[in-house]
BATORMAR-795679 format. One record per residue (C-alpha): residue in three letters; chain; z, y, x. Coordinates in steps of 0.5 Angstrom, whole numbers, padded with zeros to 4 digits, always signed. Each point is the difference from the previous one (the first is absolute). Layout:
ATOM, residu, chaine, pz, py, px
ATOM, ALA, A, Z, Y, X
...
END
This chain:
ATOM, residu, chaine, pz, py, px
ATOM, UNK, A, +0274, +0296, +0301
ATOM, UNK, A, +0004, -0006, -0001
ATOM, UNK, A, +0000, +0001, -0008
ATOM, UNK, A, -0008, -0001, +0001
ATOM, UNK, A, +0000, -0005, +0004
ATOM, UNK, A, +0004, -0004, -0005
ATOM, UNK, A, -0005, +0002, -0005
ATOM, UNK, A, -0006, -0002, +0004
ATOM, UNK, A, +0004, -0006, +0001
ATOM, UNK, A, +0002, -0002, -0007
ATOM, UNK, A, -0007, +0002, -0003
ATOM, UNK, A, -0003, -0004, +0006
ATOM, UNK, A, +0005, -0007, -0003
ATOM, UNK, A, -0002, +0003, -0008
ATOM, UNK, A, -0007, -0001, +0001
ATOM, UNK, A, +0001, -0007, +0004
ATOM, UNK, A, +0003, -0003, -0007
ATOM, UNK, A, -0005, +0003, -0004
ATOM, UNK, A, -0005, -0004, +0005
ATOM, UNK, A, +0003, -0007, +0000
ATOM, UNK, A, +0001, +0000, -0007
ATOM, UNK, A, -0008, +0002, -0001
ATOM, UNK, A, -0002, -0006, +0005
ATOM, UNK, A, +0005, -0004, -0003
ATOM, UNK, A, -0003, +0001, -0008
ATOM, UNK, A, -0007, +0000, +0004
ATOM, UNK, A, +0001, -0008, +0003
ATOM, UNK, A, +0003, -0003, -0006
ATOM, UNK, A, -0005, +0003, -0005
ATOM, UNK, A, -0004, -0003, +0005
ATOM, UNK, A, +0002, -0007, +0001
ATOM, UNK, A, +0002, -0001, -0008
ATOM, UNK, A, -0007, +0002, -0002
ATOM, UNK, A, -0003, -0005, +0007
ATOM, UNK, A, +0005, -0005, -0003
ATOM, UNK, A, +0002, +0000, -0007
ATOM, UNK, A, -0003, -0007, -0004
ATOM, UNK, A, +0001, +0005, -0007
ATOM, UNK, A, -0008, +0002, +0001
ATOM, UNK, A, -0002, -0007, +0002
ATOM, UNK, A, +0004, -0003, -0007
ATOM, UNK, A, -0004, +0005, -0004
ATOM, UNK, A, -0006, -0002, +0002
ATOM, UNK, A, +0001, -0006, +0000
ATOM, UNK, A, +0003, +0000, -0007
ATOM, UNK, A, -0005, +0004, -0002
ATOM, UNK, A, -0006, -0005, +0002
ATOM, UNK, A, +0004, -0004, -0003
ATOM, UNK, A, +0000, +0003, -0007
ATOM, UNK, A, -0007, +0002, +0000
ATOM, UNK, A, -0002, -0007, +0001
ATOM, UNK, A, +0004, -0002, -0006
ATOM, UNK, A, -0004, +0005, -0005
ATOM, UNK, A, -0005, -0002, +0003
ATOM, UNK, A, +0001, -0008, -0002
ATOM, UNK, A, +0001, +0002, -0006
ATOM, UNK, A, -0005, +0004, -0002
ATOM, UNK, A, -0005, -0006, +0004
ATOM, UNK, A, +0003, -0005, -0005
ATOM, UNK, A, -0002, +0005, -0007
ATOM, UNK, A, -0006, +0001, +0004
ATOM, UNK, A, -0002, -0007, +0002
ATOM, UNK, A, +0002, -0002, -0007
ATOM, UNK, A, -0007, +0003, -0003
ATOM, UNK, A, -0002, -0006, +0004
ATOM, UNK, A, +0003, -0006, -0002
ATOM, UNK, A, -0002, -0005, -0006
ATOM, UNK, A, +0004, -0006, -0003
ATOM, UNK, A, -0003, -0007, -0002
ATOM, UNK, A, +0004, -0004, -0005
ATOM, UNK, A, -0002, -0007, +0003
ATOM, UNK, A, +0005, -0004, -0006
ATOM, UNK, A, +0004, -0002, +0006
ATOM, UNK, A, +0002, +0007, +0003
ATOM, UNK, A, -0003, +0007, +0002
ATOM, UNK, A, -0005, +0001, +0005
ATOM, UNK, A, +0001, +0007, +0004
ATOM, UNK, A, -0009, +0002, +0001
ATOM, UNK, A, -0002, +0006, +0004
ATOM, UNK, A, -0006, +0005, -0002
ATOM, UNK, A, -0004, +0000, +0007
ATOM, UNK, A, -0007, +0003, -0003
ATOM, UNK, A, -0001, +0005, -0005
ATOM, UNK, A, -0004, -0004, -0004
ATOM, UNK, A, +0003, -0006, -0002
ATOM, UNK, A, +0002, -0005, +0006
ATOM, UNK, A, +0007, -0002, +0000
ATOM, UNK, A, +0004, -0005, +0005
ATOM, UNK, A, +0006, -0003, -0001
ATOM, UNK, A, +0002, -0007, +0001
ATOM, UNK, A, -0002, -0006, -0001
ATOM, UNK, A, +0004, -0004, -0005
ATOM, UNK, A, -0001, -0003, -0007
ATOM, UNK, A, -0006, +0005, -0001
ATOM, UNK, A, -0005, -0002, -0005
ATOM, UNK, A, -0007, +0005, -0001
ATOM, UNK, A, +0000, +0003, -0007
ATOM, UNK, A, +0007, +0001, +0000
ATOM, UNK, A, +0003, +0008, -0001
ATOM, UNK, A, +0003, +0004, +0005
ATOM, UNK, A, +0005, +0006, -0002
ATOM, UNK, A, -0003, +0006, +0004
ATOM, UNK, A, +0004, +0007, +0001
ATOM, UNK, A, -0001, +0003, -0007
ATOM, UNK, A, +0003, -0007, -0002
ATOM, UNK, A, -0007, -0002, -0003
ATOM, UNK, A, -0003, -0007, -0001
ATOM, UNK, A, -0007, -0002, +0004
ATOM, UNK, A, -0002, -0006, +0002
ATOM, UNK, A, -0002, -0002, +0007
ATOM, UNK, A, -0004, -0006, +0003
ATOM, UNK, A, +0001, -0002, +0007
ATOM, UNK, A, -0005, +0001, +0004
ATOM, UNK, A, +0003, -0002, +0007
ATOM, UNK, A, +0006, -0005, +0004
ATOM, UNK, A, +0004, -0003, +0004
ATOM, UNK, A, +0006, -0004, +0000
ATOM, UNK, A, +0004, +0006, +0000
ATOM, UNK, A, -0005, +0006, -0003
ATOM, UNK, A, -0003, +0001, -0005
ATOM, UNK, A, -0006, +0006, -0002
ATOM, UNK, A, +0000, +0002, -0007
ATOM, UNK, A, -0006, +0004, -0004
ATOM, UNK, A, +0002, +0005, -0007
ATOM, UNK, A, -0005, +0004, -0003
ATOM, UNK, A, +0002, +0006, +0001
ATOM, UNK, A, +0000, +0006, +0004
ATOM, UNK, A, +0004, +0006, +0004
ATOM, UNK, A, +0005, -0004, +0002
ATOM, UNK, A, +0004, +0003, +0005
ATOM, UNK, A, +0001, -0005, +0006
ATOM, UNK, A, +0005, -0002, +0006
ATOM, UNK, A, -0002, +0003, +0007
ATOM, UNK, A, +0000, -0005, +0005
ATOM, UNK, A, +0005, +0001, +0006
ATOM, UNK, A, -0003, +0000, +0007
ATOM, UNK, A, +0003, -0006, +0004
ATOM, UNK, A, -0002, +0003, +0006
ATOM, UNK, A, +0006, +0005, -0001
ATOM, UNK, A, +0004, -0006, -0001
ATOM, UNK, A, +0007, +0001, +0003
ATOM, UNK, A, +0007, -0004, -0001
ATOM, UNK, A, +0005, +0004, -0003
ATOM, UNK, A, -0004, +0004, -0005
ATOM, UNK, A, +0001, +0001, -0006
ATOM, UNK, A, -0002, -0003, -0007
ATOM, UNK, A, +0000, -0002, -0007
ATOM, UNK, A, -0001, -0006, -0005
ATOM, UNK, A, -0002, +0003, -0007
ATOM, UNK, A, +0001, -0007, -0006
ATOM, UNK, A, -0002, +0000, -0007
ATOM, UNK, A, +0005, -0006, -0002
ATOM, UNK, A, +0002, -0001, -0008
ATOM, UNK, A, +0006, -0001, -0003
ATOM, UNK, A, -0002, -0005, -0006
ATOM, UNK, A, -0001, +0006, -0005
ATOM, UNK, A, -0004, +0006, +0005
ATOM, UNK, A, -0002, +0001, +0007
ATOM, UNK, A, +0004, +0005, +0005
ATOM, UNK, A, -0002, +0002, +0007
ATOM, UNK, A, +0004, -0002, +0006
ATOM, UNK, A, +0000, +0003, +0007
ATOM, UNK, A, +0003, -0003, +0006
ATOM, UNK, A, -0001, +0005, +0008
ATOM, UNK, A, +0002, -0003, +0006
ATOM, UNK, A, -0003, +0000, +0007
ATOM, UNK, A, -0006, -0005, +0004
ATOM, UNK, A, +0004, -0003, +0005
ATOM, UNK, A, -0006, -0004, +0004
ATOM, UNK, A, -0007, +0002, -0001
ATOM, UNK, A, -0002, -0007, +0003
ATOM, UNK, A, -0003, -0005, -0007
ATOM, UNK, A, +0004, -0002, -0004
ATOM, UNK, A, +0002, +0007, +0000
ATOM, UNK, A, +0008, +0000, -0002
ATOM, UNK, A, +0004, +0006, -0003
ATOM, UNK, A, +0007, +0002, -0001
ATOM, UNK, A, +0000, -0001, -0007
ATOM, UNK, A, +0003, -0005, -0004
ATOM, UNK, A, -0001, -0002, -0007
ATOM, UNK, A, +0003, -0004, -0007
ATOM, UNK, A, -0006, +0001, -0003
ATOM, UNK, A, -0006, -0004, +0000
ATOM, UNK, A, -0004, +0007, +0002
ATOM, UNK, A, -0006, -0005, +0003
ATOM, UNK, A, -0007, +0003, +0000
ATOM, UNK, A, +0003, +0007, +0000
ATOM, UNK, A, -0003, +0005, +0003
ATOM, UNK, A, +0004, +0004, +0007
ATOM, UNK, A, -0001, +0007, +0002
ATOM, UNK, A, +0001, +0004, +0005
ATOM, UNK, A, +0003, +0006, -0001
ATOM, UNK, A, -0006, +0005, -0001
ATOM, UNK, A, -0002, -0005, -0005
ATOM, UNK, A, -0005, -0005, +0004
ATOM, UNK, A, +0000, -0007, -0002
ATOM, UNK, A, +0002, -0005, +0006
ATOM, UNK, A, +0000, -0006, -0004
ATOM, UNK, A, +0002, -0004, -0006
ATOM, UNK, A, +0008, -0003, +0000
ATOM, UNK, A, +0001, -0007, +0002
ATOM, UNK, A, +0007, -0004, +0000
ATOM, UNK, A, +0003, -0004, +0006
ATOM, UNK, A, +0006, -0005, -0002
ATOM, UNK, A, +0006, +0005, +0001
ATOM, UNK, A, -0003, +0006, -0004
ATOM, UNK, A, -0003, +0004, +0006
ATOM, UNK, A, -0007, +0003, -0003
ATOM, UNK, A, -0006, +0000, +0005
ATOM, UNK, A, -0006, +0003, +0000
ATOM, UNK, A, -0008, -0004, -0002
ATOM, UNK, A, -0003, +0005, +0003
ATOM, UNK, A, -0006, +0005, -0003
ATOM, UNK, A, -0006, -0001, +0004
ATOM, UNK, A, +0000, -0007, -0003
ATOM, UNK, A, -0001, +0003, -0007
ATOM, UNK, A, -0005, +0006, +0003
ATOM, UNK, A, -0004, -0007, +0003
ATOM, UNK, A, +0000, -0005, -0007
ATOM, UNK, A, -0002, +0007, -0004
ATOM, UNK, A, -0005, +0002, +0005
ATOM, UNK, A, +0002, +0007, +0001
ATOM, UNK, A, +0001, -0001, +0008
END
C-alpha cells in the first residue's frame, strides 16, 4: 500500500513539472511575440526599401517627361505637361525660335506662348508626348516625401541629376529638407508616385523650396 501511494505521489509531482514547463513556454512565447520589436523593424525596413525602388523607378519614369533648353548661359529643366506639345519651365533668358532638346535627344523649336515673372509656357510642334501627372494639394501633408529630377551640363553634354528629400511646411513659400550646390532652379519636384508638386527654387543657404504646380496649371489654362 505504502509503495503505490508513493507511486501515485511521484506520478502526481511528475505531471506537476511537465505542467509548469508547458505554461512557462506558453507565457514566454506569448509575450515575445506581444512584444519583440523584430516585426516592427521589419516592416519598417521593408517599407523603406519598397520606396526607395519605387524612387527610382519614378526617376527612370519621370525622365520621359523632361526636356533641356540651352539658353547661351545655362540649361533650363522643362516639363511636358500635354501630350501635344505645351511645355512649362522657367522663365530665364528665353527667346521664341530657339530649340529645345526632347527626351530622344531630338532638336524642335518652341515659341512662347504664355508668362509671368517666374513661369513660362512653351509651344513644339509635336505630338504624344508623355506628360507629367500634377500632384493634388489637398493631400498635401509635411513629411511626405519627394524628389527634384535636373538635366545640368558639364560643358560638353548634359546629365541628370536627382535630389529627395521631404516637405517640411506646407505653408507657401513651401520649404523642404533638400539642400543644393547646384543651381537646379526651375526643376520640376515630385512626390513619390511621380506627380508634380512644383518647380525647385533656391533660398540663400541652398535650401530648396517648392513654386507650386497650380501656378503652372493656371498660366496654361489646364485648371
Amino acid at each position: 500500500m505504502e509503495k503505490q501511494n508513493v507511486a501515485n505521489l511521484a506520478l502526481l509531482f511528475l505531471v506537476g513539472i511537465i505542467g509548469g514547463l508547458i505554461s512557462s513556454y506558453s507565457y514566454v512565447a506569448f509575450n515575445s511575440k506581444l512584444f519583440s520589436p523584430v516585426s516592427i523593424n521589419k516592416v519598417e525596413e521593408k517599407t523603406y526599401i519598397q520606396e526607395n525602388v519605387a524612387l527610382e523607378k519614378g526617376i527612370e519614369t519621370t525622365q520621359d517627361s523632361l526636356v533641356s533648353i540651352n539658353t547661351g548661359k545655362g540649361v533650363l529643366t522643362g516639363i511636358i505637361i500635354t501630350n501635344d506639345g505645351l511645355v512649362a519651365v522657367a522663365n530665364h533668358d528665353l527667346k521664341s525660335g530657339n530649340k529645345l532638346s526632347l527626351p530622344s535627344k531630338e532638336e524642335v523649336e518652341y515659341n512662347i506662348v504664355k508668362n509671368d515673372n517666374d513661369i513660362a509656357i512653351l509651344k513644339i510642334n509635336k505630338n504624344q508626348l508623355k506628360p507629367v501627372e500634377f500632384f493634388d494639394f489637398e493631400k498635401m501633408q509635411v513629411g511626405k516625401r519627394l524628389y527634384s529630377l535636373s538635366i545640368l551640363s558639364n560643358g560638353s553634354s548634359t546629365y541628370y541629376s536627382a535630389n529627395e528629400g521631404i516637405i517640411k511646411n506646407i505653408e507657401l513659400p513651401i520649404r523642404t529638407s533638400m539642400v543644393e550646390s547646384e543651381d537646379i532652379s526651375g526643376s520640376p519636384i515630385f512626390d513619390i508616385e511621380n506627380r508634380l508638386i512644383g518647380l525647385a527654387n533656391k533660398d540663400e543657404k541652398g535650401n530648396i523650396i517648392v513654386m507650386p504646380s497650380t501656378k503652372i496649371r493656371s498660366l496654361a489654362g489646364l485648371d
